[in-house]
C-alpha positions in Angstrom: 4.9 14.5 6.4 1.5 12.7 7.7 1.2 11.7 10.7 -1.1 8.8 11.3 -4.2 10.8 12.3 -4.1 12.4 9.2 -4.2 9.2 6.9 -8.1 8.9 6.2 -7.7 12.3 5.0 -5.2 12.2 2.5 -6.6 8.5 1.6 -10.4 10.6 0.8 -8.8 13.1 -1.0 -6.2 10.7 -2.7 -9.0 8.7 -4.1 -11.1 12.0 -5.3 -8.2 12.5 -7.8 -6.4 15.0 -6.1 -2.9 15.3 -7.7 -1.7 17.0 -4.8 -2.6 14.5 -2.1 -1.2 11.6 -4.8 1.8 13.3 -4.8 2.2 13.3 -0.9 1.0 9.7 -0.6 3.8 8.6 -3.1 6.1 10.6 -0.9 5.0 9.0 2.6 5.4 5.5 0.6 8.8 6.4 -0.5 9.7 7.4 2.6 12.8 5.5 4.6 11.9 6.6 8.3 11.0 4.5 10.3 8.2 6.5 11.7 6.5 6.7 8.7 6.4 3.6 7.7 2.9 2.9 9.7 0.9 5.3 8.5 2.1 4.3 5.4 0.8 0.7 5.6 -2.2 2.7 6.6 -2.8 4.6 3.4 -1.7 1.0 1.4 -4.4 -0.7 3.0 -7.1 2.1 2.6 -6.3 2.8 -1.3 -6.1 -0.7 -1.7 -10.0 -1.8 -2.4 -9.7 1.1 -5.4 -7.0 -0.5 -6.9 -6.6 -2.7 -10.1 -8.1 -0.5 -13.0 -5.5 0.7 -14.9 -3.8 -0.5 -17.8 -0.1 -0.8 -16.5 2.6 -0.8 -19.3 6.5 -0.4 -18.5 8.9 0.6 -20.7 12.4 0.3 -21.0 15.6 1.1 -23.4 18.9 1.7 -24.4 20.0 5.2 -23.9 19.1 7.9 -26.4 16.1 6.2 -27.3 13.8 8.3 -27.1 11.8 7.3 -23.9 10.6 10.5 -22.4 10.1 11.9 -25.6 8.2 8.7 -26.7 6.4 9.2 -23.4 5.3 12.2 -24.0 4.1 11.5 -27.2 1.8 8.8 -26.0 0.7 10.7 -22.7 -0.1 13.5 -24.7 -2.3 10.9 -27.1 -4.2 9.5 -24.4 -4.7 12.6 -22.5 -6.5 14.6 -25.7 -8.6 10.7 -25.9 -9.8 11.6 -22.0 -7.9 9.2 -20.5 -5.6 10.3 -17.6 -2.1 9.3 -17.5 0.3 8.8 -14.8 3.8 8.4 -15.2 6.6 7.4 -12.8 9.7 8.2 -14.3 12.9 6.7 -12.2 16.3 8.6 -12.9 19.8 6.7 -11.7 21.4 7.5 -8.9 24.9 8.2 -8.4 26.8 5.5 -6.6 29.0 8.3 -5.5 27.4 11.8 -4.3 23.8 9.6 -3.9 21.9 12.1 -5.7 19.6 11.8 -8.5 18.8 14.8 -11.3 14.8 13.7 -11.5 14.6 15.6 -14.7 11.3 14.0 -16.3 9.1 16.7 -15.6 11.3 19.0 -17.5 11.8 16.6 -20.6 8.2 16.0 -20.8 7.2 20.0 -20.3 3.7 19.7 -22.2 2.8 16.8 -20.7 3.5 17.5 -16.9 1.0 20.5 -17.9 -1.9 18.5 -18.7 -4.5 18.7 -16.5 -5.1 14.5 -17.2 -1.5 13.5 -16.4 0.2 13.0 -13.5 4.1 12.9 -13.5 6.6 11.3 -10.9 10.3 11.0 -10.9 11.8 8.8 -8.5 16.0 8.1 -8.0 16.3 4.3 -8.1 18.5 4.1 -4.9 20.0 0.7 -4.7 17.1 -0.8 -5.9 18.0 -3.0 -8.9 16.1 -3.8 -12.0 15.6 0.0 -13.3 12.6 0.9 -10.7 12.7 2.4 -7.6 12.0 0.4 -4.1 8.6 1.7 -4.0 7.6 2.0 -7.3 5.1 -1.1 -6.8 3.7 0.9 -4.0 3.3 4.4 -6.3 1.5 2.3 -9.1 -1.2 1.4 -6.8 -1.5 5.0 -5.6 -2.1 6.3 -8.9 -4.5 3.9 -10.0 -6.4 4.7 -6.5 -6.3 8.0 -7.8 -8.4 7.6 -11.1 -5.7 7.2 -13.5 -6.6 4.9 -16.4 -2.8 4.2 -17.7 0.8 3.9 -15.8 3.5 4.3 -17.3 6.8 3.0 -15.6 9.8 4.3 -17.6 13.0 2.4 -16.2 16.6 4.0 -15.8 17.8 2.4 -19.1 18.4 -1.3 -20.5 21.3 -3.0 -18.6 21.8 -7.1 -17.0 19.2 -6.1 -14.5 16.3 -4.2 -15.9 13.9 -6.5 -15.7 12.5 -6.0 -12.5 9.6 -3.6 -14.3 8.6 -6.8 -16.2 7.6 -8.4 -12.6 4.6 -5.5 -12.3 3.1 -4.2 -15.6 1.1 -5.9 -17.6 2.5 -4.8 -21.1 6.5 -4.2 -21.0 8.1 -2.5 -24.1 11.4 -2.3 -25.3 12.1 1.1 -27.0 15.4 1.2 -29.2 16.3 2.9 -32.3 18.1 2.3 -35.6 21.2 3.3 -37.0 24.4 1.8 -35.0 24.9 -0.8 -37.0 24.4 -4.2 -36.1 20.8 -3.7 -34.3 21.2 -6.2 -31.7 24.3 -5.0 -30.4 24.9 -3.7 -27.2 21.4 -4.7 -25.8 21.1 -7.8 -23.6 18.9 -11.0 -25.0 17.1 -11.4 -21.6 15.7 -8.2 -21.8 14.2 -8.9 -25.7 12.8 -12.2 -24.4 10.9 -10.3 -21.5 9.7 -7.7 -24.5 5.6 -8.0 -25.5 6.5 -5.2 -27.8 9.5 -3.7 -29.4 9.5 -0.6 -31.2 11.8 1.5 -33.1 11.6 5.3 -32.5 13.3 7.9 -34.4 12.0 6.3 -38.2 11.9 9.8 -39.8 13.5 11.6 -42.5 16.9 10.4 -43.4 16.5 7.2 -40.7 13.2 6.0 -42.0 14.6 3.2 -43.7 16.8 2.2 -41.7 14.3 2.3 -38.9 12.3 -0.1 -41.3 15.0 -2.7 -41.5 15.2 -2.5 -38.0 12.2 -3.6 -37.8 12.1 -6.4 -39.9 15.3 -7.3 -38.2 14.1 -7.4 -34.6 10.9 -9.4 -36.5 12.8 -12.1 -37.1 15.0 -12.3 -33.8 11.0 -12.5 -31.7 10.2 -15.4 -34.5 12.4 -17.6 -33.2 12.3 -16.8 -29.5 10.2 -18.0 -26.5 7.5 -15.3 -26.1 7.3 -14.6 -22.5 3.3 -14.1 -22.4 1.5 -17.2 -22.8 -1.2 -16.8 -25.9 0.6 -13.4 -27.4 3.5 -13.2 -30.6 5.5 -10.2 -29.7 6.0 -7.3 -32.4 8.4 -5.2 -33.4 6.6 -1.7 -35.4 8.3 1.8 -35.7 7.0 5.4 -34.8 8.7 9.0 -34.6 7.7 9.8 -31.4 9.1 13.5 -32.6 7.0 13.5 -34.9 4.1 11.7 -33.8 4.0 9.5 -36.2 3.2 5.7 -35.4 2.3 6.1 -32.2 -1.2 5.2 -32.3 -0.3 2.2 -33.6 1.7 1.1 -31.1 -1.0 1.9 -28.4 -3.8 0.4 -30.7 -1.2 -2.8 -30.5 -1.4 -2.1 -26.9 -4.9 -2.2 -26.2 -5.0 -5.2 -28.3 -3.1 -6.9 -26.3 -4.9 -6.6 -22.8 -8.1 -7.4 -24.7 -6.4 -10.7 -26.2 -5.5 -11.3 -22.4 -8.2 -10.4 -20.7 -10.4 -12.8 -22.8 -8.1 -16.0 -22.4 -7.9 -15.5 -18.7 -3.9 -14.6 -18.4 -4.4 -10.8 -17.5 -6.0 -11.7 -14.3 -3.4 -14.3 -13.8 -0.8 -12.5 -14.3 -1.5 -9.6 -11.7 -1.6 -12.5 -9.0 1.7 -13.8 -10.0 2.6 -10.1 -9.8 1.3 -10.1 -5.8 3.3 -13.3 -5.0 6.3 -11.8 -6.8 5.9 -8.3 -4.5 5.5 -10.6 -1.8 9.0 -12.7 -2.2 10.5 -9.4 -3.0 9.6 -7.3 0.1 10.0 -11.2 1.8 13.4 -11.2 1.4 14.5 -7.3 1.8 12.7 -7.5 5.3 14.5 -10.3 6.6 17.8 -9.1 5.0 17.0 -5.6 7.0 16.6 -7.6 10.5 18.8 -9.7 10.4 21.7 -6.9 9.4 20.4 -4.7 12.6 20.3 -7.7 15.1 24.2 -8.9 13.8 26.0 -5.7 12.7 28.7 -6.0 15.1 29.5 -9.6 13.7 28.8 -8.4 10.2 31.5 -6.0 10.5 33.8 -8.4 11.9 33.4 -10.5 9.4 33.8 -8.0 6.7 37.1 -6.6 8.3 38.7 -10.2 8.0 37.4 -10.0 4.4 38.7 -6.7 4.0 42.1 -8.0 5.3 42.6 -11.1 3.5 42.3 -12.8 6.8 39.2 -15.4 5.5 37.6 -16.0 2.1 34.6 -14.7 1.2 32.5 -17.7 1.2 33.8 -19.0 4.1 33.1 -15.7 5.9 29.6 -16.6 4.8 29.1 -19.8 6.1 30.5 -18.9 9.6 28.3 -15.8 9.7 24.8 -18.0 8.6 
């Protein structure tokens, strides 16, 4: 691990594109000890002036949709363009044992071989909303780093994955066809959040159905509150397997930040974002604090939980 000496070092090297030094940067970030967290405000606020220039899209969806296979496909379109790719891939981790597998690099073999990509897998911890604590962090590295595109790919589509939404600029829902009623088992909010649904897996024998799909999910973003101002969410198909239709949907993606970028809500939206990282490391700082300067009365308090002894919320109002 760096020590703080070291930081203008692996900041130069960082922002010459070294993969290497990306990669140890994202791991200082990540890292909970507390003495690393210095030098890693260190390397934040060097990188930071080289920040801001890629496109960052997040996507998201329901298990078995195809996302790192999608991923790949897309990487692997962008890289051949010349455009390099990074992608930070965030695996569950168990509430038990605490471990996470952090697979993506073998699910997405031919892409984590390109020399243009750059591929990260990170457990999600505790951290709600699909992304990992520092994923925010890791973006910004890899945009210091020369990469044109980040990909986030969340853990899957649940009640709280939508904290991705809060720091790309394009968030896509990836689902697929055939289980029936198509808006089953997936939560509204996280359609609502969508710029861009698409439905994976439309070849051979689930073409069709992939196409009703489609028109399907169509309908449902017709009559629902699009979440960027000045931009009608789609819903299109691809076989990411096949590599068919995924131009298109990165063609729709470019179109997008273009539409954006000319009516003034791109650059609007990444300041929101700041404010948003703000609140959100706000409020996880002075949870931190205040649970290390009141753990003995914490735990009191949770014991008489524990033993029926006080209710829960007025545990909370003695405690505050």
């Amino acid at each position: 691990m760096r020590t703080p000496s070291d930081i203008p070092k692996l900041a130069s090297r960082l922002l010459e594109g070294d993969r290497a030094a990306l990669a140890q940067g994202i791991t200082l970030v990540e890292s909970r000890a507390v003495k690393h967290q210095a030098p890693a405000r260190e390397l934040m606020q060097a990188i930071l002036p080289h920040t801001g220039g890629a496109l960052r899209v997040g996507l998201t969806g329901t298990p078995g949709a195809g996302k790192s296979t999608f991923i790949e496909a897309l990487g692997g379109l962008l890289c051949e363009r010349g455009q390099r790719v990074a992608v930070l891939a965030v695996d569950p981790t168990s509430s038990r044992s605490g471990g996470s597998i952090l697979g993506d690099k073998t699910r997405m073999e031919d892409l984590s071989r390109h020399e243009n990509a750059f591929i990260r897998p990170s457990p999600s911890g505790t951290s709600l909303g699909g992304v990992a604590a520092r994923t925010r962090e890791a973006l910004l590295l890899c945009e210091a780093g020369g990469y044109d595109v980040v990909l986030v790919e969340t853990v899957g589509v649940g009640q709280s994955e939508t904290a991705v939404r809060t720091m790309t600029d394009f968030f896509l829902l990836l689902q697929i066809s055939g289980g029936g009623d198509e808006l089953q088992g997936i939560k509204k909010g996280v359609i609502e959040l969508a710029d861009a649904i698409v439905v994976n897996k439309a070849d051979g024998d689930n073409k069709l159905r992939a196409e009703q799909a489609k028109v399907e999910y169509n309908k449902v973003l017709h009559f629902l509150q699009p979440f960027t101002s000045g931009w009608t969410p789609k819903a299109l198909t691809c076989s990411a397997l096949e590599g068919e239709g995924v131009a298109a949907v990165w063609e729709l993606i470019e179109h997008f930040r273009d539409t954006l970028q000319a009516s003034g809500v791109f650059t609007e939206r990444r300041s929101e974002q700041n404010v948003d990282w703000f609140d959100s490391l706000l409020k996880a700082a002075v949870m931190e604090r205040y649970t290390r300067e009141h753990t003995e009365r914490i735990n009191s308090m949770r014991a008489a939980v524990k033993a029926g002894e006080l209710p829960v919320t007025v545990a909370l109002d003695q405690l505050l």
